[in-house]
C-alpha positions in Angstrom: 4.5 -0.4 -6.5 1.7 -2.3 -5.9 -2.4 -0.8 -4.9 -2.6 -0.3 -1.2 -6.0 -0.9 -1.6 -5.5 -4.8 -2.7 -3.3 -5.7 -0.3 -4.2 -8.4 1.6 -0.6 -9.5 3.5 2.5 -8.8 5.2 4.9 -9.4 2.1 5.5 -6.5 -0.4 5.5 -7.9 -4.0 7.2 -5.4 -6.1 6.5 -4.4 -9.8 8.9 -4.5 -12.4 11.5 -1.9 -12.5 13.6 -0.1 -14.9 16.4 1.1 -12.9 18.4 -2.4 -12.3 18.7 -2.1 -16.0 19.3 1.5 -16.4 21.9 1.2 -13.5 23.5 -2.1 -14.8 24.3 -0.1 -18.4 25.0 2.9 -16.9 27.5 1.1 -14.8 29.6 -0.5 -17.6 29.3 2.7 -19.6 31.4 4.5 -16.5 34.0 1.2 -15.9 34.4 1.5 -19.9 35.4 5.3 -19.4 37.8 4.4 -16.3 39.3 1.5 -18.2 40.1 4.3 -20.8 40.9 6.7 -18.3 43.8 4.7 -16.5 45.4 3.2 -19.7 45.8 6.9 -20.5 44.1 7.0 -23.6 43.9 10.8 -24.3 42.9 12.1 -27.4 41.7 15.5 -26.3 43.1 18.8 -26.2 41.6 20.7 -23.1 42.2 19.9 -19.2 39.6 19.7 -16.3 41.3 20.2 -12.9 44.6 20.1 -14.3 43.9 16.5 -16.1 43.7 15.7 -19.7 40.9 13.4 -19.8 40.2 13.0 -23.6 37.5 13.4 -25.9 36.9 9.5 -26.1 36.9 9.0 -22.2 34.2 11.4 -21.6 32.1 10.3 -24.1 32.0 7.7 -21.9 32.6 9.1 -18.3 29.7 11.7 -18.8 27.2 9.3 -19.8 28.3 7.1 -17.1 28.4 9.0 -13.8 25.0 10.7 -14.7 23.2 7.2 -15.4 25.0 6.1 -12.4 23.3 9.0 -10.1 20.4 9.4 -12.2 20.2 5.7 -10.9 20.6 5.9 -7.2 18.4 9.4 -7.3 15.0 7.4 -8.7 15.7 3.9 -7.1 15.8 5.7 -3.4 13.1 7.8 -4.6 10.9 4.4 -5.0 11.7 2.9 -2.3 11.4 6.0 0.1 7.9 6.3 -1.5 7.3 2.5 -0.5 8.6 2.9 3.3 6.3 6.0 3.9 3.4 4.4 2.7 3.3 1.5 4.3 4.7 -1.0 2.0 7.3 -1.7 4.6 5.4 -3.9 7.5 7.5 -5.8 10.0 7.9 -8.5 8.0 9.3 -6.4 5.1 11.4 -4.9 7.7 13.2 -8.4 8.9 13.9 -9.1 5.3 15.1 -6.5 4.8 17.8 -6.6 7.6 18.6 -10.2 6.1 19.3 -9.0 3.1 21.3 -5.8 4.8 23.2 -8.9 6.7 23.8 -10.9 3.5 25.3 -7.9 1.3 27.8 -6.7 4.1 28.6 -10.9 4.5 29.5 -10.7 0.5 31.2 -7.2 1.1 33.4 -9.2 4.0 34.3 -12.1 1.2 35.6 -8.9 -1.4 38.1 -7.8 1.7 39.2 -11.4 2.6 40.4 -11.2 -1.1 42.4 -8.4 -1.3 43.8 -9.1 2.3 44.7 -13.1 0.7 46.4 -11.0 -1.9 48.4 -8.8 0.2 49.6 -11.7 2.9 50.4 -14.3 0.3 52.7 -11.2 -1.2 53.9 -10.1 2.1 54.7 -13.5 4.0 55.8 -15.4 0.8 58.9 -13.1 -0.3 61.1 -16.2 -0.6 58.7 -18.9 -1.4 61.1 -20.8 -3.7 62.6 -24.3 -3.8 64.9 -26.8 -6.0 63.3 -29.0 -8.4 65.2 -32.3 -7.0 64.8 -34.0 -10.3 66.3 -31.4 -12.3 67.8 -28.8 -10.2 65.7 -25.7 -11.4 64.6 -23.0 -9.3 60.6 -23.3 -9.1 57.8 -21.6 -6.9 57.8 -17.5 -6.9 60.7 -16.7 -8.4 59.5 -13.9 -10.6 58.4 -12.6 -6.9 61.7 -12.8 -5.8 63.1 -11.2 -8.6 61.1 -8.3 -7.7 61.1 -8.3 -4.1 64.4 -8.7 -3.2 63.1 -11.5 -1.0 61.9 -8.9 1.3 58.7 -6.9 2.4 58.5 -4.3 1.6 60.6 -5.2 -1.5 64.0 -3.7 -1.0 63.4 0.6 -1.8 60.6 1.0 -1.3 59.6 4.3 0.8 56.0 3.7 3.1 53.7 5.9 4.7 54.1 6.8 8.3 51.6 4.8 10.0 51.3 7.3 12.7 51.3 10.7 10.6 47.9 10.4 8.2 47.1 7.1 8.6 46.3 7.1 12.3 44.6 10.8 11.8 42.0 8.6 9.7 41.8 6.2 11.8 41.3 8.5 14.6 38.7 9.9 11.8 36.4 7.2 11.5 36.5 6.0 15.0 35.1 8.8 16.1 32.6 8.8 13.2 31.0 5.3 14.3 30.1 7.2 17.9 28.7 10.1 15.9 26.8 7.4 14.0 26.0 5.5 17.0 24.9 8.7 19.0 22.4 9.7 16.1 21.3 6.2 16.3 20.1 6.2 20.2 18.7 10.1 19.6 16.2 8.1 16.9 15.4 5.9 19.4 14.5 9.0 21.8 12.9 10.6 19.7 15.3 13.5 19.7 15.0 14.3 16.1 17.2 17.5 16.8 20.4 14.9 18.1 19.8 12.7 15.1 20.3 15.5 12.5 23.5 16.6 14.5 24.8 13.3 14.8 24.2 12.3 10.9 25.8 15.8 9.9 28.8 15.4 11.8 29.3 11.6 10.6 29.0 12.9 7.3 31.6 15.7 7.8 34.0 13.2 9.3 33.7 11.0 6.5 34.5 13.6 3.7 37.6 14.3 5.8 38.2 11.0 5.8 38.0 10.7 1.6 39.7 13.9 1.5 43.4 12.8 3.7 43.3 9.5 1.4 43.8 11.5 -1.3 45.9 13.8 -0.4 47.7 10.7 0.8 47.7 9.1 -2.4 48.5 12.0 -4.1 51.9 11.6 -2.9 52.4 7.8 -2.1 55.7 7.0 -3.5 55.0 3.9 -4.6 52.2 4.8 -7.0 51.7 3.1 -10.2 54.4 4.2 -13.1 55.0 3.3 -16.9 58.6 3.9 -15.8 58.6 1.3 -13.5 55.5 -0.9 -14.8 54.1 -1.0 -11.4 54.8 -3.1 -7.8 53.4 -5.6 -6.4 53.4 -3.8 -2.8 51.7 -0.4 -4.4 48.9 -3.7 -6.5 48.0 -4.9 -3.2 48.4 -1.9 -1.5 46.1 0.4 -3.4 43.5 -2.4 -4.5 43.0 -2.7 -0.6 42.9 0.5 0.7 41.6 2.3 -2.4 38.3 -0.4 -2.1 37.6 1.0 1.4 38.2 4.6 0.2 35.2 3.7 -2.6 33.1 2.3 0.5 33.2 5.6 2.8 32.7 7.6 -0.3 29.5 5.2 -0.6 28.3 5.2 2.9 28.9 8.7 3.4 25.9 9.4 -0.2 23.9 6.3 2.0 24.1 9.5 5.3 23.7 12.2 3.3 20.5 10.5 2.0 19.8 9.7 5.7 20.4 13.0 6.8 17.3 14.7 4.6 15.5 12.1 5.0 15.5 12.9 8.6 15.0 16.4 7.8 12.0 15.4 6.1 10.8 13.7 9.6 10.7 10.2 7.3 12.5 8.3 10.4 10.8 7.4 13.9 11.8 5.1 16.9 9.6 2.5 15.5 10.6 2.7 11.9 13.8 3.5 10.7 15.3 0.8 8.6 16.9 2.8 6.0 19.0 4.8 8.6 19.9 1.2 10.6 21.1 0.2 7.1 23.1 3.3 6.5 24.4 2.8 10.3 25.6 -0.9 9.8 27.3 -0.2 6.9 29.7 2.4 7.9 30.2 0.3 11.2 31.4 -2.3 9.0 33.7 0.1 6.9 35.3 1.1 10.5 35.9 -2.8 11.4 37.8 -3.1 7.8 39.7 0.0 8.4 41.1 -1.0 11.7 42.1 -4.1 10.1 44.0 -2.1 7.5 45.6 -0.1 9.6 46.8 -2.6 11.8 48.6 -5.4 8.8 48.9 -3.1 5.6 50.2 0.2 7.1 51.4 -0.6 10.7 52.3 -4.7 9.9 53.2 -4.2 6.2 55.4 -1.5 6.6 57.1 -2.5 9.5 60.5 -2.7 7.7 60.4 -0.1 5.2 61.6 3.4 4.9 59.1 5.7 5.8 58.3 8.6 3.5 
């Protein structure tokens, strides 16, 4: 950080870090332990909540997880310091939302992706045709091979949308007025209702997390050596399971919210980091309803429910 005493502007200039770096290496260490981890490379002997994660995967996963935390403890450490000594002016502030505006924008662009995936699966069972020249089968046919022409491919056993599916739903739509409650209590001044509201949104969420995987603990369409995997449990994990990993973010961006407001760091005027926290978790209740509604609801309109 910069000397208070030479500043002469709006604009905060910051000084080189270490923990990009530290987080960037720290990532790859951890994706190189899950990589290991879900090609079931075990070459240990003892178990850790009934799994078998091998000696070579924690070497990795250890390392990993604690750089990755170690990370996110001293990079909001920094910039808490920053915002509380007024290193964050008004112009800071707007830039910051900008930039808030431009990650959820590229976060919007990972979801279009996994929803492309899941409708050019789902609405393009059949999409096959005769070569007229030489009268060969061309377009999806592996597809059709494997989906019976169908969607869901022919067998397969879907979740309920209306057992645990619209409990979470239900979930995180009540969480966003939790959220939005603490939000107008900040602007009051009622430091007392922001506390309550950021507590309950963060209870919410790890219910939330905690259905999903009690959810995917028993999806019967989960990914098999027996069957070498589906196309409807690819598309339907990669979508769901990248919102799970976005609650379990936003609810670490609350709980850092909630002692920050603890800590009496947040006031009507000045409160960027919770407004952050807030758009964020409204944007992973918009995604969810959109999940609900075509992957669950939509996408498993025609399969056997399990």
């Amino acid at each position: 950080m910069a000397d208070a005493h030479t500043k002469q502007h709006d604009y905060h200039l910051v000084n080189p870090s270490p923990w990009p770096a530290v987080g960037a290496i720290s990532a790859f260490v951890l994706a190189i332990g899950f990589i290991m981890f879900m090609n079931g490379d075990n070459n240990g002997s003892w178990t850790l909540f009934g799994i078998n994660p091998g000696t070579h995967q924690v070497l990795w996963l250890v390392p990993g997880f604690l750089g990755v935390f170690y990370t996110m403890y001293v990079w909001w450490r920094d910039v808490i310091k920053e915002a509380n000594t007024g290193y964050h002016t008004p112009v800071v502030q707007l830039h910051l939302r900008y930039g808030m505006i431009l990650f959820i924008a590229s976060e919007v662009m990972f979801f279009v992706a996994w929803f492309w995936a899941f409708f050019d699966a789902s609405l393009m069972t059949d999409a096959v045709s005769i070569d007229a020249a030489t009268g060969d089968l061309v377009g999806q046919v592996a597809r059709v091979e494997e989906t019976g022409g169908i969607w869901p491919p022919e067998g397969t056993e879907v979740f309920d949308p209306w057992h645990f599916p619209l409990l979470n739903t239900l979930i995180l739509l009540t969480s966003g007025t939790t959220v939005t409650y603490a939000h107008h209590a900040l602007l009051h001044n009622n430091r007392r209702g922001l506390i309550w509201g950021l507590g309950a949104t963060i209870i919410l969420g790890m219910i939330f997390s905690a259905v999903q995987v009690y959810e995917y603990a028993s999806a019967a369409f989960d990914y098999s050596t027996q069957y070498d995997g589906n196309i409807y449990g690819s598309t339907f994990f990669m979508a769901t399971g990248f919102h799970g990993a976005h609650v379990l973010i936003g609810t670490i961006f609350l709980i850092v919210c909630w002692f920050r407001a603890r800590a009496g760091h947040f006031t009507p005027q000045q409160h960027f980091g919770f407004e952050a926290a807030a758009w964020y978790w409204h944007f992973v209740d918009v995604v969810w309803l959109f999940l609900f509604v075509f992957v669950y609801v939509w996408g498993g309109w025609n399969g056997v429910y399990h």
